[in-house]
N, C-alpha and C positions, 0 to 999 in steps of 0.2 A: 504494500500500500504506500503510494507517491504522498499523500495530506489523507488525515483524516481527522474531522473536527467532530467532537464529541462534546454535547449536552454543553453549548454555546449559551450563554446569560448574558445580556447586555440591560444594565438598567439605566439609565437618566433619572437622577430624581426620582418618582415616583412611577415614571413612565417606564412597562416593560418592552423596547426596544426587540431583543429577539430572547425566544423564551424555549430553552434546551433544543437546540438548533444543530444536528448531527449529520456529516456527509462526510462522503469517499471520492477521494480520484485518484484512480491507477496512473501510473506514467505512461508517458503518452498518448494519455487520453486528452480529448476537447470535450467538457463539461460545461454543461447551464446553468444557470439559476434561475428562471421566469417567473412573474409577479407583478402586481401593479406598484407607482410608484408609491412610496412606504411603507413598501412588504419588509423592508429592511436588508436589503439585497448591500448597497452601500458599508452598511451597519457592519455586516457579518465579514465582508471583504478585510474592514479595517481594525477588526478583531485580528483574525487572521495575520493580518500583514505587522503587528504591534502597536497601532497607530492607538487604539482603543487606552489601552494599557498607558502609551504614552500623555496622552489626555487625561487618565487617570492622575498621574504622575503633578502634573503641570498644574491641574488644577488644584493645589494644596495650597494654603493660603492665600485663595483668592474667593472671589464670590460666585464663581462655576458651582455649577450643583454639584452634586453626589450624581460620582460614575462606581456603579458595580458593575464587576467582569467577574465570570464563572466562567467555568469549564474545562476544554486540555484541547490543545491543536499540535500533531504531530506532524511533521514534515519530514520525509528520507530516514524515520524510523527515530526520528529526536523530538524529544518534547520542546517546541518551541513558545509555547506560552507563558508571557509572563518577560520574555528576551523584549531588549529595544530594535525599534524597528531599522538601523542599522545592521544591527548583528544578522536579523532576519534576511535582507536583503543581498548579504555575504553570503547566505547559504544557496544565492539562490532565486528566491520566491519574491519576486516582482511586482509591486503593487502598478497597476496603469491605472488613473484614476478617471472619473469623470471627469469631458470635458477639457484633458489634456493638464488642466495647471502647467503649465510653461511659464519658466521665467522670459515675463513679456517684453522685460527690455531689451532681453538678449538673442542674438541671430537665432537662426534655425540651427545653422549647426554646433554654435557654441551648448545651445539647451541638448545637441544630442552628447557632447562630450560630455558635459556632467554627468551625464547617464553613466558615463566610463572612468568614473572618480574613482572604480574599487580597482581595476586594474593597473596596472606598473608595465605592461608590454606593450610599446607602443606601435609592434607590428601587429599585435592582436586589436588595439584601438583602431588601428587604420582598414584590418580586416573588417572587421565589424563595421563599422560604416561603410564601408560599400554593398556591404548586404544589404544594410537599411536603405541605401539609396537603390540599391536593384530590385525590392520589393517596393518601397514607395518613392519614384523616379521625382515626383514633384518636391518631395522633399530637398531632393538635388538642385532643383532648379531655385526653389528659396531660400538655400542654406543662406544666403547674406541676408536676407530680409527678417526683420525684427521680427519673434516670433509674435507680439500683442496682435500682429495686424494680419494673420492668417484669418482665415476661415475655419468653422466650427470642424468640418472634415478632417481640414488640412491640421489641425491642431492635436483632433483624435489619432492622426496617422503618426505627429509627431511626439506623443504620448508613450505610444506602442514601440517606435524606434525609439526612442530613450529606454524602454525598456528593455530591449533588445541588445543597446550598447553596453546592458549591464550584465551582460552573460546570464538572461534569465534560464532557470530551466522547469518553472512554472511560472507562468505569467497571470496574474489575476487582472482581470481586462475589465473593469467597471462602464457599463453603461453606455458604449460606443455610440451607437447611435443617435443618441440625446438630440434633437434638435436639425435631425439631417433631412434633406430632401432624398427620396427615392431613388435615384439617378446615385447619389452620392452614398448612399447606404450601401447599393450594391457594389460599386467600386470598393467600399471599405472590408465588406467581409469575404468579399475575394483576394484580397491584401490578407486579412487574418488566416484566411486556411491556408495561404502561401506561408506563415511563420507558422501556423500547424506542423502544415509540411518538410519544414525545416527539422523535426523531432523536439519541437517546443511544446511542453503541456502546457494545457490550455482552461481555465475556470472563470468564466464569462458571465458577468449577469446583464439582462437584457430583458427589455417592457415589448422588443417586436418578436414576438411567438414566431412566424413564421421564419425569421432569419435563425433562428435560434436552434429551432429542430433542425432544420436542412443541414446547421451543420456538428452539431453536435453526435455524441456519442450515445450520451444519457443526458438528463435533466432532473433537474428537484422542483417543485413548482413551492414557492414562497409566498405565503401571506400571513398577515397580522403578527410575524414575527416568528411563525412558526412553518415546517417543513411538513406540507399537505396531502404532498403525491409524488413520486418519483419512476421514472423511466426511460425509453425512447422517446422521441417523437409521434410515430405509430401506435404506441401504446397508449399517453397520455388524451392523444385525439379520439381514441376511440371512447373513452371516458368523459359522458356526457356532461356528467357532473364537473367536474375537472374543467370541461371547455369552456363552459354556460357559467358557473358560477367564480371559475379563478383568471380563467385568461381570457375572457371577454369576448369568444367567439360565437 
């Protein structure tokens, strides 16, 4: 087993966020997570990634509510919960966030070097970027241009390539499509099973059901904070209840 997060607890305050929230992904797999938004897809990502934990952290003498985190998140057979999101990101396990976060003053390709802050080889830094630019060619073409002034696409693509400069070898892909027109969706997730392809695993949460089956492996469907239903594609669909009542079809 590649990650395996077991009876996951996220509280804010009073509010329970995700409430014993368990999942598996083999390596080499492309996994979903599909739900509407504030099923807590986000939520469970930045658990995962230590972000949650670090928040915990941060908020100590200040007037941030109370964060409770429960549970145990393994990755490559080691308990990584509870590590700062650093250490997590040495091992490995790549957070892509929603909506790209790029540092916006900076080029395109200066936000993808950072990505490359854990490495010391800088023939392995200069490899790696041409892969991000052979998979996303535009990114090539904007490397000088300041990343603030990209496109919502162009941002998401350069999100994934940052992730990528970072020698992922699970990438947790938040939310890609946020805000895309059609045309530009499909370009994007023919771009992702291209770094599928690559032998990158892949844990994806995403509100468009249908991009999601096509290309995943398996899926968990997420709501209210909790893990509802899990399967294929094929599987899920055939589950009336499932379609009609969680994913909106």
């Amino acid at each position: 087993m590649f990650l395996k997060a077991e009876n996951i607890v996220v509280c804010y305050d009073t509010a329970m966020v995700l409430n014993q929230v368990s999942l598996e992904v083999h390596q080499g797999e492309f996994v979903s997570i599909v739900g509407p938004n504030g099923a807590g897809k986000s939520t469970l990502f930045r658990a995962i990634a230590g972000l949650v934990k670090w928040e915990k952290e941060e908020q100590r003498g200040t007037r941030l509510g109370k964060i409770d985190l429960k549970g145990r998140v393994v990755f490559d057979g080691e308990n990584i919960m509870g590590r700062p999101p650093h250490e997590i990101a040495e091992k490995g396990l790549i957070l892509s966030p929603e909506r790209g976060r790029p540092f916006r003053e900076m080029t395109v390709k200066d936000n993808l070097l950072v990505g490359a802050y854990l490495s010391k080889d800088r023939r392995e830094i200069a490899d790696n970027l041409e892969k991000v630019y052979e998979i996303f060619p535009i990114l090539k073409e904007r490397e000088k241009q300041v990343a603030g002034t990209l496109s919502g696409g162009q941002l998401t693509m350069l999100s994934i390539g940052r992730a990528l400069m970072s020698n992922a070898r699970l990438m947790l892909v938040d939310e890609p499509s946020t805000g895309l027109a059609p045309i530009i969706k499909e370009n994007l997730f023919q771009r992702l099973a291209k770094v599928h392809g690559m032998g990158i695993t892949i844990l994806m949460a995403e509100q468009d059901v249908s991009y999601a089956f096509e290309l995943s492996d398996r899926n968990y469907v997420l709501s209210q904070g909790r893990v509802i239903a899990e399967g294929s594609g094929a599987e899920l669909m055939k589950d009336e209840t499932v379609k009609t009542t969680y994913l909106g079809l």
